[in-house]
Backbone as XML, in Angstrom:
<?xml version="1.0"?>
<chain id="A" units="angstrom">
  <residue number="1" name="UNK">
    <atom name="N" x="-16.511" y="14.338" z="-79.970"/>
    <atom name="CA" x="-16.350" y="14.797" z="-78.611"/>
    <atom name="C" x="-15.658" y="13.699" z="-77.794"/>
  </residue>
  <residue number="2" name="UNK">
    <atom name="N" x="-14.330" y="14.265" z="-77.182"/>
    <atom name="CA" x="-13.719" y="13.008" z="-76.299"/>
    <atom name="C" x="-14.438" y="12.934" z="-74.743"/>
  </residue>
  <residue number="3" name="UNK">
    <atom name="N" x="-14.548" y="11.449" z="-74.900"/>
    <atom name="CA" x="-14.948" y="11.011" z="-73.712"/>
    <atom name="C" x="-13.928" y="11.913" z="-72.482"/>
  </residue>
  <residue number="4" name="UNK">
    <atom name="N" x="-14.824" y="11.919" z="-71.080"/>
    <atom name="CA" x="-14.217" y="12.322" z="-70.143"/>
    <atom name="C" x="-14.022" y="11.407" z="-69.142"/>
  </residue>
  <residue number="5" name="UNK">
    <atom name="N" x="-12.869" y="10.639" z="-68.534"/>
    <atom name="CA" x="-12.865" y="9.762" z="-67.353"/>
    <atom name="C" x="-12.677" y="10.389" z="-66.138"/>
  </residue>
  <residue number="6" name="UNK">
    <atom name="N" x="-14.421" y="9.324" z="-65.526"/>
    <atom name="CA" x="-14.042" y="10.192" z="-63.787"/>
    <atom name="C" x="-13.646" y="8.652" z="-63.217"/>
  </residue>
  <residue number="7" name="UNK">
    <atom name="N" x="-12.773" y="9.198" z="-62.353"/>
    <atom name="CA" x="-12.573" y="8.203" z="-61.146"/>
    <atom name="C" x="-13.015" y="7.993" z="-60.607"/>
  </residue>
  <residue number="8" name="UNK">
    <atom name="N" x="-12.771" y="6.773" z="-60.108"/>
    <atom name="CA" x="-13.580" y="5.762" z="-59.112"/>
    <atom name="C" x="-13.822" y="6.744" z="-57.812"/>
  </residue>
  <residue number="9" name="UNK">
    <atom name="N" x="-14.316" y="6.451" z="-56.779"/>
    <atom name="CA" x="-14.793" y="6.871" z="-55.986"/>
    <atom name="C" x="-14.666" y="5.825" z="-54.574"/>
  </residue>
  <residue number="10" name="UNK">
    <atom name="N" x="-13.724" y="5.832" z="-53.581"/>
    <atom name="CA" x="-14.072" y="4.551" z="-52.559"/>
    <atom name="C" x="-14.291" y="4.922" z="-51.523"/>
  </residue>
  <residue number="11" name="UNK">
    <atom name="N" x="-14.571" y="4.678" z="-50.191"/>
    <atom name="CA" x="-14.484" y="4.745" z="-49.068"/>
    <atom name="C" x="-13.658" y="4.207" z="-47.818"/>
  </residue>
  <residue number="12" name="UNK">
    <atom name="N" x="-12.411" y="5.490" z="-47.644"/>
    <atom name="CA" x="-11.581" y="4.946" z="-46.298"/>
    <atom name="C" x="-12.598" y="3.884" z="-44.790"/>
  </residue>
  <residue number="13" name="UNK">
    <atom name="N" x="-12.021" y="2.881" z="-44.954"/>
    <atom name="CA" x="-12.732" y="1.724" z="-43.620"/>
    <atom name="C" x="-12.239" y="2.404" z="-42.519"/>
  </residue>
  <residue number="14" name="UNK">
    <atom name="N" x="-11.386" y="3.820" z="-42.169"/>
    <atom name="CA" x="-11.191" y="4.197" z="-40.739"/>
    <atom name="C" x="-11.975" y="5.268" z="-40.586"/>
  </residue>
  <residue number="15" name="UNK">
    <atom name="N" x="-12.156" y="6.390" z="-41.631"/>
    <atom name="CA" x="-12.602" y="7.673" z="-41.055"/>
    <atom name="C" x="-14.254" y="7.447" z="-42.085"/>
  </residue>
  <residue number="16" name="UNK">
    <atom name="N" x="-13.776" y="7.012" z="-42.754"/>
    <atom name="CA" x="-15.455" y="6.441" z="-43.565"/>
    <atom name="C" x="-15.859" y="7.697" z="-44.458"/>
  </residue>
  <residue number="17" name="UNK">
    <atom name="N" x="-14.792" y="8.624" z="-44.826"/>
    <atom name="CA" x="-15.059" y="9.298" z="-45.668"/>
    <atom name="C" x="-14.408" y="8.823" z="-47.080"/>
  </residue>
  <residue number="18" name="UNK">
    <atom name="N" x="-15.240" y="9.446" z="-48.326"/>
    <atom name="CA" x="-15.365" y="9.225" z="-49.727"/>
    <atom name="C" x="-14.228" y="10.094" z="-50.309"/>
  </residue>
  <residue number="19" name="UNK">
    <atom name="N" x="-13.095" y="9.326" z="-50.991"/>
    <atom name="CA" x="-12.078" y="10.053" z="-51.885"/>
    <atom name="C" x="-11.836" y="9.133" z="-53.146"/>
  </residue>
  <residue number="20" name="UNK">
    <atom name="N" x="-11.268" y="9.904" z="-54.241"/>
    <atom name="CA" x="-10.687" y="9.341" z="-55.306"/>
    <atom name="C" x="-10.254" y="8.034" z="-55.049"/>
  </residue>
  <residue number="21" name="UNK">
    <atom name="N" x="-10.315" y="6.865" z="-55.887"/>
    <atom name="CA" x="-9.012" y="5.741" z="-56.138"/>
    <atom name="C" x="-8.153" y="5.718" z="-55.587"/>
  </residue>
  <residue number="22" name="UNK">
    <atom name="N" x="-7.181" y="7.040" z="-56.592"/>
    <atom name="CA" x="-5.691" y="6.742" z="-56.584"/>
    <atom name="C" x="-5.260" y="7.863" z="-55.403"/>
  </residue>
  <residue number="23" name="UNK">
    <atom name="N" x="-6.325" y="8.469" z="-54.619"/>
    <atom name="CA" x="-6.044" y="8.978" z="-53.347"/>
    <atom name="C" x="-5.807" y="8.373" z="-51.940"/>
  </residue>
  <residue number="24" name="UNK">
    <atom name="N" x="-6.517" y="6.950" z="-52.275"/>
    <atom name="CA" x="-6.430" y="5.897" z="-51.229"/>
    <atom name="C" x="-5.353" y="4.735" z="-51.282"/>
  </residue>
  <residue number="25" name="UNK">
    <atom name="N" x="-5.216" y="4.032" z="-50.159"/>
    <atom name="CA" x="-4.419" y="2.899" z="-50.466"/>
    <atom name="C" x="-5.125" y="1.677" z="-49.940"/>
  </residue>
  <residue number="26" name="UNK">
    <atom name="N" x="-5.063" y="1.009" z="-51.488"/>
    <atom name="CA" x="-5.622" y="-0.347" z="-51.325"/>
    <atom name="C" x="-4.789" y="-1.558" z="-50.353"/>
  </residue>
  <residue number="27" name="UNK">
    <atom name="N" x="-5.629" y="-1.891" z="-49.476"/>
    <atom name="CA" x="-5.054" y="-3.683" z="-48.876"/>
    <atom name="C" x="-6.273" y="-4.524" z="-48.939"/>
  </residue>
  <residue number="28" name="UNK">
    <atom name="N" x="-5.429" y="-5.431" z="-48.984"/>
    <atom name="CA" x="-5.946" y="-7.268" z="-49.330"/>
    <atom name="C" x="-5.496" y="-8.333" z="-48.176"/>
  </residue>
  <residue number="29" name="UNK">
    <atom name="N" x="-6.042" y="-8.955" z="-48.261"/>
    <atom name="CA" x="-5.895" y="-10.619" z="-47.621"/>
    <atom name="C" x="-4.975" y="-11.065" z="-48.051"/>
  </residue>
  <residue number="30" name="UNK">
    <atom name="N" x="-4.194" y="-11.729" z="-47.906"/>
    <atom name="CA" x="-3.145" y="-12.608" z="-48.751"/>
    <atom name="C" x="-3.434" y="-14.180" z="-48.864"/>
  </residue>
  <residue number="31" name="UNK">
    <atom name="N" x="-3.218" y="-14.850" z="-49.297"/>
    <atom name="CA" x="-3.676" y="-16.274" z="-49.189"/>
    <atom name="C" x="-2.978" y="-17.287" z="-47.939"/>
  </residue>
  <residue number="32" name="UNK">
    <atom name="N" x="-2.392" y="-16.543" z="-47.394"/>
    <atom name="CA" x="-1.746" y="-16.541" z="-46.067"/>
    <atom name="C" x="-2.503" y="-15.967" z="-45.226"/>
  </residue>
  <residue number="33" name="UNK">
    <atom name="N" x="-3.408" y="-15.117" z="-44.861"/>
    <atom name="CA" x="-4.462" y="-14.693" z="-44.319"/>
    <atom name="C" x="-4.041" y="-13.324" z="-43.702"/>
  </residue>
  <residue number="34" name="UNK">
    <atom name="N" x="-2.616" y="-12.755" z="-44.482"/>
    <atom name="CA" x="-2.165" y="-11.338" z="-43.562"/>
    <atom name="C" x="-3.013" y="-10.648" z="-44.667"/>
  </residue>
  <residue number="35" name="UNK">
    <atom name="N" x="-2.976" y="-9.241" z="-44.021"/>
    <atom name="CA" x="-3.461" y="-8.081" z="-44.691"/>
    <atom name="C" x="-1.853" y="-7.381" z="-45.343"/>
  </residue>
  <residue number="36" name="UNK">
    <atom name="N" x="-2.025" y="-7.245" z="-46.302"/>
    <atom name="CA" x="-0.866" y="-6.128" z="-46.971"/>
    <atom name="C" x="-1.039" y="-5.261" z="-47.445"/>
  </residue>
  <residue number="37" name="UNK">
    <atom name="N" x="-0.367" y="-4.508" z="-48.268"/>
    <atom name="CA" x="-1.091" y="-3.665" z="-49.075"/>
    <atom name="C" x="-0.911" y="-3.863" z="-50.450"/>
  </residue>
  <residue number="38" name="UNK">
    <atom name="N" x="-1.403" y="-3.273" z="-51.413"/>
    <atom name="CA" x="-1.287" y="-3.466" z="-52.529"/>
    <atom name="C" x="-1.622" y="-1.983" z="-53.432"/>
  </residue>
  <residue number="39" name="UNK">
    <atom name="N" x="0.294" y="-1.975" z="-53.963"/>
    <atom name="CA" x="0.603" y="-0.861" z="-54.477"/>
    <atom name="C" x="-0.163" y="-0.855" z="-55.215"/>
  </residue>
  <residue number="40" name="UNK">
    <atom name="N" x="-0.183" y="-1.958" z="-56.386"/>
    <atom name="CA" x="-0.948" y="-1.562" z="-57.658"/>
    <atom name="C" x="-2.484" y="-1.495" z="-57.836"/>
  </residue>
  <residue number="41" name="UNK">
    <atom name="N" x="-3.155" y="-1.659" z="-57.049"/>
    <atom name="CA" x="-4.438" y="-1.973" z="-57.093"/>
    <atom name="C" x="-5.212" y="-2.672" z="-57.606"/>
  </residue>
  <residue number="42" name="UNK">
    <atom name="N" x="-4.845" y="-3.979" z="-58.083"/>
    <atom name="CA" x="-4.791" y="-4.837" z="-58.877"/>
    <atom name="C" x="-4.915" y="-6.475" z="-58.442"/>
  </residue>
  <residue number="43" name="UNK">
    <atom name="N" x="-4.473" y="-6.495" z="-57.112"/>
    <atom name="CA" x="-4.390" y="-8.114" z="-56.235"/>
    <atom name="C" x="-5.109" y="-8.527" z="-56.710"/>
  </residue>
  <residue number="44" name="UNK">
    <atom name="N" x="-5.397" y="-9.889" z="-56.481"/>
    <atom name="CA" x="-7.050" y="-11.205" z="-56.178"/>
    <atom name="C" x="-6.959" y="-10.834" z="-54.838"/>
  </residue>
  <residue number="45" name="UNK">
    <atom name="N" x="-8.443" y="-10.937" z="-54.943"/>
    <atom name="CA" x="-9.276" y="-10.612" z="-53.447"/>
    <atom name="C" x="-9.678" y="-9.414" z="-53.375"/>
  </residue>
  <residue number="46" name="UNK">
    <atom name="N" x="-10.455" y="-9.686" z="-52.259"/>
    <atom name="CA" x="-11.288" y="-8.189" z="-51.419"/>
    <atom name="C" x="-10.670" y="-7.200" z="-51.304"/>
  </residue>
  <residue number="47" name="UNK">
    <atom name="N" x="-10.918" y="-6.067" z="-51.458"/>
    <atom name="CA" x="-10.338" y="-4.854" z="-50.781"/>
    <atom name="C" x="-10.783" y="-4.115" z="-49.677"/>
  </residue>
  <residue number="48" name="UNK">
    <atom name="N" x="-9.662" y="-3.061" z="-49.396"/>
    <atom name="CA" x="-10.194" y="-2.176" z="-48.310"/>
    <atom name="C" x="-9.129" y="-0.998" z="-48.486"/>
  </residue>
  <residue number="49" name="UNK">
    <atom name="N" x="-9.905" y="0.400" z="-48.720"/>
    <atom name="CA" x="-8.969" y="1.504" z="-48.616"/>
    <atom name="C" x="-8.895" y="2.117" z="-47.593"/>
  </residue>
  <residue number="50" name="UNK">
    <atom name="N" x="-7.982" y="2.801" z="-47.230"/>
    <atom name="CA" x="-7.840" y="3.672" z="-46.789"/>
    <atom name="C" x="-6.430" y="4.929" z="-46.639"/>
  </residue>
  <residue number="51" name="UNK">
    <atom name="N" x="-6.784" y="5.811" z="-46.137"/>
    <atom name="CA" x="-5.958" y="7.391" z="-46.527"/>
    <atom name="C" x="-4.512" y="6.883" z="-45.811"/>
  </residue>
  <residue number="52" name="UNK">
    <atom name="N" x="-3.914" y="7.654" z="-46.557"/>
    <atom name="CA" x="-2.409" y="7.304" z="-45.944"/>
    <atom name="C" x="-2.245" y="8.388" z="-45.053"/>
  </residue>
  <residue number="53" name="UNK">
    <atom name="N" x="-2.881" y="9.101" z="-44.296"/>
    <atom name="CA" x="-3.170" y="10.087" z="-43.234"/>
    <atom name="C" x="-2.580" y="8.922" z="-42.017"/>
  </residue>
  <residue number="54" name="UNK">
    <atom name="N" x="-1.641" y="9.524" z="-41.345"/>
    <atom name="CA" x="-1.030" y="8.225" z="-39.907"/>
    <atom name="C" x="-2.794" y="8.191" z="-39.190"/>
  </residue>
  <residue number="55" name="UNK">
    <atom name="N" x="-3.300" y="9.571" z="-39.043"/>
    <atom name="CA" x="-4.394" y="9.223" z="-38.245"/>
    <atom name="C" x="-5.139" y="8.279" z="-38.736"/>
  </residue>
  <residue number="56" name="UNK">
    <atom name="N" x="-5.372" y="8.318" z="-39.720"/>
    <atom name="CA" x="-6.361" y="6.870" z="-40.199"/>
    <atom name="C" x="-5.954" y="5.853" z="-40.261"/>
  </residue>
  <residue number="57" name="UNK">
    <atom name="N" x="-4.838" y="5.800" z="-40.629"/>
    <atom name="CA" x="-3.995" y="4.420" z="-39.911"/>
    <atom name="C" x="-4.138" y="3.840" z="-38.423"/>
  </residue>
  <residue number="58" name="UNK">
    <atom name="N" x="-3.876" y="5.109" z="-37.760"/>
    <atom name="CA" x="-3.779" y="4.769" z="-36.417"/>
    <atom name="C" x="-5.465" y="4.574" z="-35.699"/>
  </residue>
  <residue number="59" name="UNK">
    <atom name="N" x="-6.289" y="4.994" z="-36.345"/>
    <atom name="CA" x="-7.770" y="5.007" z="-36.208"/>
    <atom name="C" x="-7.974" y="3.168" z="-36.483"/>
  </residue>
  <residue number="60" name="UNK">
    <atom name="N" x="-8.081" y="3.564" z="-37.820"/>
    <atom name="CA" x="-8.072" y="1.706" z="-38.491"/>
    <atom name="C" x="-7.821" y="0.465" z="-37.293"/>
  </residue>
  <residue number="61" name="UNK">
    <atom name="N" x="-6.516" y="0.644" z="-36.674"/>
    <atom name="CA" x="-5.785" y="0.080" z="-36.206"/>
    <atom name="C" x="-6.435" y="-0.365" z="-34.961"/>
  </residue>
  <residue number="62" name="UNK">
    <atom name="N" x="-6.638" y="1.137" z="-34.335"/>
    <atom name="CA" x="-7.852" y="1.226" z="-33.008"/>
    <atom name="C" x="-9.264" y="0.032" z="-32.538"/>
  </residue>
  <residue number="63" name="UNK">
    <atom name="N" x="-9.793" y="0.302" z="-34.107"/>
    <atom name="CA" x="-10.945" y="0.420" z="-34.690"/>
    <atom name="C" x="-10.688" y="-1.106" z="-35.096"/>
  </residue>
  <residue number="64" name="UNK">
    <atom name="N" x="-10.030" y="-1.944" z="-35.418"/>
    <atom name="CA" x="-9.687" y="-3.073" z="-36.413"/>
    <atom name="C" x="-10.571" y="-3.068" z="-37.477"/>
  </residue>
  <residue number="65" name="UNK">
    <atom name="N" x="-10.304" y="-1.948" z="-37.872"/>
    <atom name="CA" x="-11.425" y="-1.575" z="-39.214"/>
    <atom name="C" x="-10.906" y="-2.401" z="-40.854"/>
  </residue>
  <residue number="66" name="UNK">
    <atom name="N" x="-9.708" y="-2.803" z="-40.849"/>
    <atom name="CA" x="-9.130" y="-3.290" z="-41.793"/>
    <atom name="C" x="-9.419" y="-4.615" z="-41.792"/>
  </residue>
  <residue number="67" name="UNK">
    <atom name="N" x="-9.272" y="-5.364" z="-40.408"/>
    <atom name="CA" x="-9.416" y="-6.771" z="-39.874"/>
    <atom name="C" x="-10.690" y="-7.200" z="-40.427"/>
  </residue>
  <residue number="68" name="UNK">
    <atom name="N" x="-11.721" y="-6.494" z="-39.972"/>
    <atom name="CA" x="-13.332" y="-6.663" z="-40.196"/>
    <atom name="C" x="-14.041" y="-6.411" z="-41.806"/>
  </residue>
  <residue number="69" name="UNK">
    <atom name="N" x="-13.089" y="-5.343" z="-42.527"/>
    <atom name="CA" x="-13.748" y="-5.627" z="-43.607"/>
    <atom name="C" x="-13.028" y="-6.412" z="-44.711"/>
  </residue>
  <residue number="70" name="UNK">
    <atom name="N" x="-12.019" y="-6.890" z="-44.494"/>
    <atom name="CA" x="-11.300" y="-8.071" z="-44.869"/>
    <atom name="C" x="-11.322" y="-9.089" z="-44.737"/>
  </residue>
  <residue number="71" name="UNK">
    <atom name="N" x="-12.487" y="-9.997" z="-43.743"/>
    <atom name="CA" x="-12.503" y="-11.011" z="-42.884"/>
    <atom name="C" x="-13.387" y="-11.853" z="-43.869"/>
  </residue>
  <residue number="72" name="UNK">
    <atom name="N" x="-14.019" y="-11.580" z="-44.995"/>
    <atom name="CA" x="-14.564" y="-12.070" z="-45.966"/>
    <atom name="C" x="-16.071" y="-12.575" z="-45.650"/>
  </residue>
  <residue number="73" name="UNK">
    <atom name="N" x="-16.632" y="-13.171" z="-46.506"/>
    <atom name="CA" x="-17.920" y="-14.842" z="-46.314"/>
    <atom name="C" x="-17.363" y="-15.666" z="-45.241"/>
  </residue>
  <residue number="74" name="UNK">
    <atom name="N" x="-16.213" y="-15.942" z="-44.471"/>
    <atom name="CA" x="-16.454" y="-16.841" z="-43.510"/>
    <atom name="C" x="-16.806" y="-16.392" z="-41.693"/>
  </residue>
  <residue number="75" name="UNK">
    <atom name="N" x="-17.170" y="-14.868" z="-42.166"/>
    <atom name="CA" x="-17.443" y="-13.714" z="-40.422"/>
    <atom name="C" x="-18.607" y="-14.381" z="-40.068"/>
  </residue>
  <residue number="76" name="UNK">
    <atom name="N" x="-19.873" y="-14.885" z="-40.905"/>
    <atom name="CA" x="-20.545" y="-15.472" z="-40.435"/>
    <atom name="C" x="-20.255" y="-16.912" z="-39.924"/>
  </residue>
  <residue number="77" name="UNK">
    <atom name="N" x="-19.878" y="-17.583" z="-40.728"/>
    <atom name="CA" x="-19.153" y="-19.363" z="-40.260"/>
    <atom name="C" x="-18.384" y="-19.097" z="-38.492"/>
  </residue>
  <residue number="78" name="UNK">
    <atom name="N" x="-18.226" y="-18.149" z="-38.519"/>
    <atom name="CA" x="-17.412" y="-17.762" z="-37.174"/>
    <atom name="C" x="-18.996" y="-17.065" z="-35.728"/>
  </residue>
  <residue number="79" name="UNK">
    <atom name="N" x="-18.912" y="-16.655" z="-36.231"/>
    <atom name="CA" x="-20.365" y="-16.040" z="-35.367"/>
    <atom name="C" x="-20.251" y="-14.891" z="-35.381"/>
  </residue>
</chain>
C-alpha cells in the first residue's frame, strides 16, 4: 500500500487563517535584517506565511504582522 503525502499545514500572520504550504508565501529575515520573501521555501531562518491575496498583504502591512513575527529571540532584549 503506497504511502499518502499530506501537506503541511501553516498559518497566514495577516488574516490568521490555516492553508496548505505551497498555498502560502514564505518570508524571512535576511541577515541584513530586511524581510524578503522566499520563493523556495527553503532560506535559514524564521518564517512567516502568508496568502498572496493583496488584502492580506495590505492587512499584514497595516497590522506589521510580518515585522512582529519575524523580529525573532531578541523582542524581548528590546522590551
Amino acid at each position: 500500500m503506497p504511502k499518502t503525502s499530506v501537506e503541511p499545514v501553516r498559518t497566514c500572520v495577516a488574516c490568521r487563517e490555516e492553508a496548505g504550504k505551497r498555498s502560502l508565501t514564505r518570508f524571512v529575515r535576511s541577515a541584513a535584517g530586511e524581510i524578503v520573501e522566499d520563493p523556495t521555501g527553503r532560506a535559514r531562518g524564521r518564517g512567516a506565511y502568508l496568502h498572496d491575496d493583496p488584502a492580506c498583504r495590505e492587512l499584514a502591512a497595516k497590522r506589521r504582522s510580518l515585522e512582529r513575527a519575524l523580529r525573532g529571540s531578541n523582542a524581548a532584549k528590546r522590551g
